[in-house]
C-alpha positions as CSV (number, residue, x, y, z in Angstrom):
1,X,84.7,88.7,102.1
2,X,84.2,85.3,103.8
3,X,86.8,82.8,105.0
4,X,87.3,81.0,101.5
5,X,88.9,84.4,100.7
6,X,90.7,85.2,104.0
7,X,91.0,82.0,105.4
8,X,94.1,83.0,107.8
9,X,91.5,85.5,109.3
10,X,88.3,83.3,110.0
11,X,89.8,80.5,111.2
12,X,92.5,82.3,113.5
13,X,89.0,83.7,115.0
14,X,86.3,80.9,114.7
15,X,88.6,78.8,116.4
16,X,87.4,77.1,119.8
17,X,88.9,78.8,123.0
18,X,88.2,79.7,126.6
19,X,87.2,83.3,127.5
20,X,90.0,85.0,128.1
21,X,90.0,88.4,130.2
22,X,90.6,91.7,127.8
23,X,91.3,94.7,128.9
24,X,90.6,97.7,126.1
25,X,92.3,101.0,127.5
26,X,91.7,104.4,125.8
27,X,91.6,107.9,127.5
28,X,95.3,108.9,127.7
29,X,96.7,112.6,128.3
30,X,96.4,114.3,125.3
31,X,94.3,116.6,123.5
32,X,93.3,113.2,122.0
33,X,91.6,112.2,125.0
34,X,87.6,111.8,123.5
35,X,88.7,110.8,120.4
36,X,90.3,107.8,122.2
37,X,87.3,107.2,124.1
38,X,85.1,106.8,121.1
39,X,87.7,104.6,120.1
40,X,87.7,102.3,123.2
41,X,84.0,102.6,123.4
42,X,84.2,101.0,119.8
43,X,86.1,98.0,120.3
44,X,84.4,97.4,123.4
45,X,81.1,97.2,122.0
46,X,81.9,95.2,119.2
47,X,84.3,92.4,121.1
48,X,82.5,88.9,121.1
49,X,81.1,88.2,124.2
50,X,81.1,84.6,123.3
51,X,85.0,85.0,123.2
52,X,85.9,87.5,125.6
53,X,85.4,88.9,129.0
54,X,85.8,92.5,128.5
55,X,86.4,95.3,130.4
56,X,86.6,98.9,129.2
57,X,89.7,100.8,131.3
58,X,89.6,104.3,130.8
59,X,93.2,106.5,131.8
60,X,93.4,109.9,132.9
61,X,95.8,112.3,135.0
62,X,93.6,111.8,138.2
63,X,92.7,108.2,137.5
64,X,92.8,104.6,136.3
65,X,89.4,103.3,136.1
66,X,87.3,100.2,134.4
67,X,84.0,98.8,134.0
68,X,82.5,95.6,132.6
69,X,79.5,94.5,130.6
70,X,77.1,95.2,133.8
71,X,78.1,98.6,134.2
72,X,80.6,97.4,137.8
73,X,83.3,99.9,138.1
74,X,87.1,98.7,139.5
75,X,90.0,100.6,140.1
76,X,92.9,99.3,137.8
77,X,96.5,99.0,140.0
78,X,99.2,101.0,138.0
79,X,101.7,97.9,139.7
80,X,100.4,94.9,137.9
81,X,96.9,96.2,136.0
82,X,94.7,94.0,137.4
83,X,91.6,95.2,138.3
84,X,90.3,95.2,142.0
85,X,86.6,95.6,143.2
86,X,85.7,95.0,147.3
87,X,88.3,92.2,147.9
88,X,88.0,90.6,144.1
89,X,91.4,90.8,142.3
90,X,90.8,90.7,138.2
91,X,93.9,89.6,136.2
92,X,94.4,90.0,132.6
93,X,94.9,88.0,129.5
94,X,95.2,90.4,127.2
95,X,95.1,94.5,126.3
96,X,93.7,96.0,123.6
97,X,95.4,99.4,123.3
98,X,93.0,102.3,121.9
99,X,94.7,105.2,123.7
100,X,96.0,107.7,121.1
101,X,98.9,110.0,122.2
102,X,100.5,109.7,125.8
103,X,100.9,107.2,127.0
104,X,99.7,104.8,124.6
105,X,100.7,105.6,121.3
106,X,104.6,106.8,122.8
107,X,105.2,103.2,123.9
108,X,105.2,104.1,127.8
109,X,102.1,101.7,128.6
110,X,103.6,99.3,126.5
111,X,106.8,99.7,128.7
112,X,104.7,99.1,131.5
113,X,103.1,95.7,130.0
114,X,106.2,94.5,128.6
115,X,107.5,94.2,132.0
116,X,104.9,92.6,133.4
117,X,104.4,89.9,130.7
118,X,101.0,91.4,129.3
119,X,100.6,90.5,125.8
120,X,98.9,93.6,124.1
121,X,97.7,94.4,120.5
122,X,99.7,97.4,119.2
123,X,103.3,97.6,118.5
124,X,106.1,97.3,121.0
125,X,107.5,100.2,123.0
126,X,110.6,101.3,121.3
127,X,109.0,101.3,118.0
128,X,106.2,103.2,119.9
129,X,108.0,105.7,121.5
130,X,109.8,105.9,117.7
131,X,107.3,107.2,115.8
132,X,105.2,108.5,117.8
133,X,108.4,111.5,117.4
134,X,107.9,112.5,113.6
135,X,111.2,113.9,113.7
136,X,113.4,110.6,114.6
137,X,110.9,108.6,113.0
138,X,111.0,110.0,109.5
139,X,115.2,110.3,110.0
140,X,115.0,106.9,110.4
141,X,113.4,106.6,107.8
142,X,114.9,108.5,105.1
143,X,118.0,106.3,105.8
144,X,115.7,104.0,103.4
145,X,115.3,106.8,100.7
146,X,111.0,107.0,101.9
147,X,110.6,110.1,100.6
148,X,109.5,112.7,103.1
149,X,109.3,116.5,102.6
150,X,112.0,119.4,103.6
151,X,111.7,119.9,107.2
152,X,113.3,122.2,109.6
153,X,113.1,121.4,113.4
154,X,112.9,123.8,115.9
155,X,112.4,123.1,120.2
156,X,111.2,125.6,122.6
157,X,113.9,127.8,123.5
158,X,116.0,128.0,120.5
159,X,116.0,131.0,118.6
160,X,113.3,131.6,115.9
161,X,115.4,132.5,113.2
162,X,112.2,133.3,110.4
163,X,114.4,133.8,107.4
164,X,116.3,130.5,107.6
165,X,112.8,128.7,108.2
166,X,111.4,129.9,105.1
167,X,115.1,129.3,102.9
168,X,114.6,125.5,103.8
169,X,111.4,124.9,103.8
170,X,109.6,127.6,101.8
171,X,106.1,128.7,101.9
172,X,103.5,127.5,102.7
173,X,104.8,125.1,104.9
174,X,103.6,123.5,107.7
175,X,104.4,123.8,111.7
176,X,103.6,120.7,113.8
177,X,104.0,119.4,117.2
178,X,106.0,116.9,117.3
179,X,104.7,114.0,119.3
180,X,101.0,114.9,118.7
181,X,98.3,113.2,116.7
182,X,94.5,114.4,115.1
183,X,96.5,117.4,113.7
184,X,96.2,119.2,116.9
185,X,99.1,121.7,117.0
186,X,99.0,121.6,112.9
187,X,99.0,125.3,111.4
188,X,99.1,125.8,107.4
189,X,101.5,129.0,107.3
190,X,101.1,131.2,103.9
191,X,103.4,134.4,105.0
192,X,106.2,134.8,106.9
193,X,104.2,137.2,109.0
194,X,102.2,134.3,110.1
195,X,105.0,132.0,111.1
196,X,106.0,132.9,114.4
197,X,102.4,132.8,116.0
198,X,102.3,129.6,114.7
199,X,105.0,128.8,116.4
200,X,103.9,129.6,119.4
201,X,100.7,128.3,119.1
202,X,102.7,124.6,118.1
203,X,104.5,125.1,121.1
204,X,101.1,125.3,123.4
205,X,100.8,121.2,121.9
206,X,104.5,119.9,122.3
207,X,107.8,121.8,122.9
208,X,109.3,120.0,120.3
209,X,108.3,121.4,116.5
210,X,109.0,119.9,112.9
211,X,108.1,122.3,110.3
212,X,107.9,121.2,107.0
213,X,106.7,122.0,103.6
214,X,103.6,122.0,102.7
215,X,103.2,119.1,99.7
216,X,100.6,119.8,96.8
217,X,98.8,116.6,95.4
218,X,96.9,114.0,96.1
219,X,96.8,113.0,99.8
220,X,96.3,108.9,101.1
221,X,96.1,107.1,103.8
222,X,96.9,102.9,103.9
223,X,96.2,100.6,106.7
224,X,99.0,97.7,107.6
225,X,98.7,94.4,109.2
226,X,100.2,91.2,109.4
227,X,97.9,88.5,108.8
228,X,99.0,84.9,108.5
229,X,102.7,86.0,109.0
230,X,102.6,88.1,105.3
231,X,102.3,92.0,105.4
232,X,98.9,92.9,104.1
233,X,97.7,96.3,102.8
234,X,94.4,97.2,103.1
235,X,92.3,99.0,100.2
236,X,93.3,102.8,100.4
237,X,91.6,105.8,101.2
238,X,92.3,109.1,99.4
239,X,91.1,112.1,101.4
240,X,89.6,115.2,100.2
241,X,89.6,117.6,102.5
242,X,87.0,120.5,102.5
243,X,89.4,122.7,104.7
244,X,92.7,123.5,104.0
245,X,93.7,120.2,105.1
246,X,93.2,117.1,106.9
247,X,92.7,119.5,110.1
248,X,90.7,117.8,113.0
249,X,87.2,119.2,111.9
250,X,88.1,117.6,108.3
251,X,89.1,113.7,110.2
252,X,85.9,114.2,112.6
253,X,83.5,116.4,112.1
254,X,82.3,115.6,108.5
255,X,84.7,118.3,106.3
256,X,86.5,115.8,104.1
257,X,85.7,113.0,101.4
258,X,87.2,109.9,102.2
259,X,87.0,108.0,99.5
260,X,87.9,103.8,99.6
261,X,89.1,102.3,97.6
262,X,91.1,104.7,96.1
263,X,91.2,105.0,92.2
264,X,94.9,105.5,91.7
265,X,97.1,104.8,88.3
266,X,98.4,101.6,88.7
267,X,102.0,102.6,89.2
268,X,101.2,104.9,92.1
269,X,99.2,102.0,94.2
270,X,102.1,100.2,93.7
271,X,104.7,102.3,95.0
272,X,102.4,103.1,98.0
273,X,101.8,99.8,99.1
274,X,105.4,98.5,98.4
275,X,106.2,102.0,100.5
276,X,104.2,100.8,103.3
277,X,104.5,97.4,103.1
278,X,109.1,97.9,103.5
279,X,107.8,100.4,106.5
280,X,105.8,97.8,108.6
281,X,109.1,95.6,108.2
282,X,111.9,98.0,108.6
283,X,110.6,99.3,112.1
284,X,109.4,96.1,113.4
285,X,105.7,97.1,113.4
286,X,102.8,95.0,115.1
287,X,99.6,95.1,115.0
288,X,97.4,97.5,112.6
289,X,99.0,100.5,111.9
290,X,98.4,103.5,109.2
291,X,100.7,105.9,107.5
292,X,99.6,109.0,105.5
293,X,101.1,110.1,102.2
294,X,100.9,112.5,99.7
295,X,101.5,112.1,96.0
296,X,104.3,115.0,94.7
297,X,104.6,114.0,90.2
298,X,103.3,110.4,91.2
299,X,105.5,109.7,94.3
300,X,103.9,108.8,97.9
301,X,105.9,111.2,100.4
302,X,105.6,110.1,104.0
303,X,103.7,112.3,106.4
304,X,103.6,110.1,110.0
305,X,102.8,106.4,111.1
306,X,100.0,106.0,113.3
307,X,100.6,103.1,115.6
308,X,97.4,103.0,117.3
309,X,94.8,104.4,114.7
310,X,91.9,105.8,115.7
311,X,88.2,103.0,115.7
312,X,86.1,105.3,115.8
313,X,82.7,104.8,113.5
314,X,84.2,107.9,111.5
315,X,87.6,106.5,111.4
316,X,89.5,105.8,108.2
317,X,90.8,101.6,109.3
318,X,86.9,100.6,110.1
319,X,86.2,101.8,106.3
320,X,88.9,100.1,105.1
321,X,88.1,96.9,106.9
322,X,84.3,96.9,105.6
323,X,85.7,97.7,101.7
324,X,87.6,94.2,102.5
325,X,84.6,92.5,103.7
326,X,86.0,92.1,107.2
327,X,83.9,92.3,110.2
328,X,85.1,94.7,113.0
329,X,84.4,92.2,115.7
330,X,86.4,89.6,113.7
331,X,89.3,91.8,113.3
332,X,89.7,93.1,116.7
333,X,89.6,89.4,118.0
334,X,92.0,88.9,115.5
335,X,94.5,91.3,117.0
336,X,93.9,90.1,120.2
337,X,94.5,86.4,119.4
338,X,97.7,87.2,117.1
339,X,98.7,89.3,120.3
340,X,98.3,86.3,122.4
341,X,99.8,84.0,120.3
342,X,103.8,82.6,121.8
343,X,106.2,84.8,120.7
């Protein structure tokens, strides 16, 4: 697609500007930890250099770390996030968050840049911490009527009571970790008998738990962002998943069908994007988001909202933004830019 069709997007990033500093941060604390790497990796490769001076900053427990294009490493202050190398003191412009799970996808790094006046490209860190927690997010959100699936919610400590579990939610069903993503902590649960290791096994992930059933039909997942101040849907993926589900081997290792666009009835693209499109709005989103959903007799049920999808060159937005015609170097400037932009 070129910039007679999406002029908001090509001019936005052809326009003239001084290089500005860019910080893209993945890593994290999670189990998501390589997959956010990937991510980063990808962003940082594809980031004009004629636009931006980039530096990759990768997180973990025992450090805070960054290089740039000619492989110099800093060490990145957790006071103000600059980046300091033998006496030379880097500040940034601009963050491009690609760290999935904690703590940049539950809204603490964007806590942390909030206070010190660092614009950054994902979405601010209430609506972060929000739903990046399944279980507040989607009570939130059935205050709307989105339809969601029957849930029961368990934490680590309460009483396992296996009979009620299966009277609200039925079998199968699902157990999840609740503040989790790349359906680690995710078991499919056929039999009673099966439930409590589940459990347990969720429990290893997050010692919060929403359990929920498990929703036959046809399962989607729709990219979000605002481009040109209107709230733009990208073309839709429907995923076919050669295991049980859209398990982590499915998303990464090559076990699904992802298929964009999606050929949907009408009616049902519709209410997807119209579903997604109220989302983004109601909770204040920014930046590029996706939501998964599965079709129960035609109608989307909410799964979760990923705030800070995964990039990687097996990840679902990238495919979406090349069935678009949009260039991944042109989009990511584009965030960055929108990111910069007065608020």
């Amino acid at each position: 697609m070129g910039c007679l069709e999406m002029p908001y997007l090509c001019c936005i990033v052809s326009m003239q500007m001084s290089k500005k500093k860019v910080g893209v941060v993945c890593g994290g604390y999670s189990s998501e930890y390589q997959i956010s790497i990937q991510s980063g990796t990808t962003v940082f490769s594809n980031l004009d250099r004629k636009q931006w001076e980039v530096y990759l900053i990768t997180i973990d427990s025992n450090s805070w770390t960054a290089i740039d294009d000619h492989k110099n490493q800093y060490s990145v202050s957790k006071g103000d996030f600059s980046l300091n190398k033998e006496g030379s003191h880097i500040t940034l412009d601009v963050i491009f968050n690609a760290v999935h799970g904690a703590p940049g996808e539950n809204g603490q790094l964007a806590a942390l840049w909030e206070l010190l006046e660092i614009p950054f490209s994902s979405t601010d860190s209430y609506t972060a911490a929000l739903t990046f927690n399944k279980r507040d997010c989607l009570s939130v959100l059935r205050g709307w009527e989105v339809p969601t699936a029957k849930h029961f919610e368990l934490n680590q400590g309460d009483p396992i009571e296996l009979d009620k579990i299966q009277q609200t939610v039925g079998l199968p069903c699902f157990v999840k970790a609740n503040r989790a993503g790349s359906s680690f902590g995710v078991y499919k649960v056929y039999a009673i008998d099966e439930l409590e290791t589940s459990i347990q096994q969720a429990f290893e992930e997050d010692h919060q738990l929403l359990i929920e059933s498990a929703l036959e039909g046809r399962e989607v997942s729709v990219g979000v962002a605002k481009f040109n101040d209107q709230i733009e849907v990208f073309p839709i993926t429907e995923i076919i998943s050669e295991n049980d589900f859209f398990d982590y081997t499915a998303k990464y290792e090559g076990k699904s069908q992802e298929i964009t666009p999606a050929v949907l009835p009408d009616d049902w693209q519709l209410a997807v994007e119209n579903w997604s499109r109220l989302i983004y709005e109601k909770l204040g989103l920014k930046g590029v988001v996706r939501s998964e959903y599965i079709f129960v007799n035609g109608v989307p049920h909410l799964l979760e909202i990923n705030t800070v999808p995964g990039m990687t060159a097996k990840s679902i937005i990238p495919q979406q933004l090349h069935a678009r015609g949009i260039e991944l170097s042109d989009f990511f400037s584009y965030l960055l830019q929108t990111a910069l932009k007065p608020a």
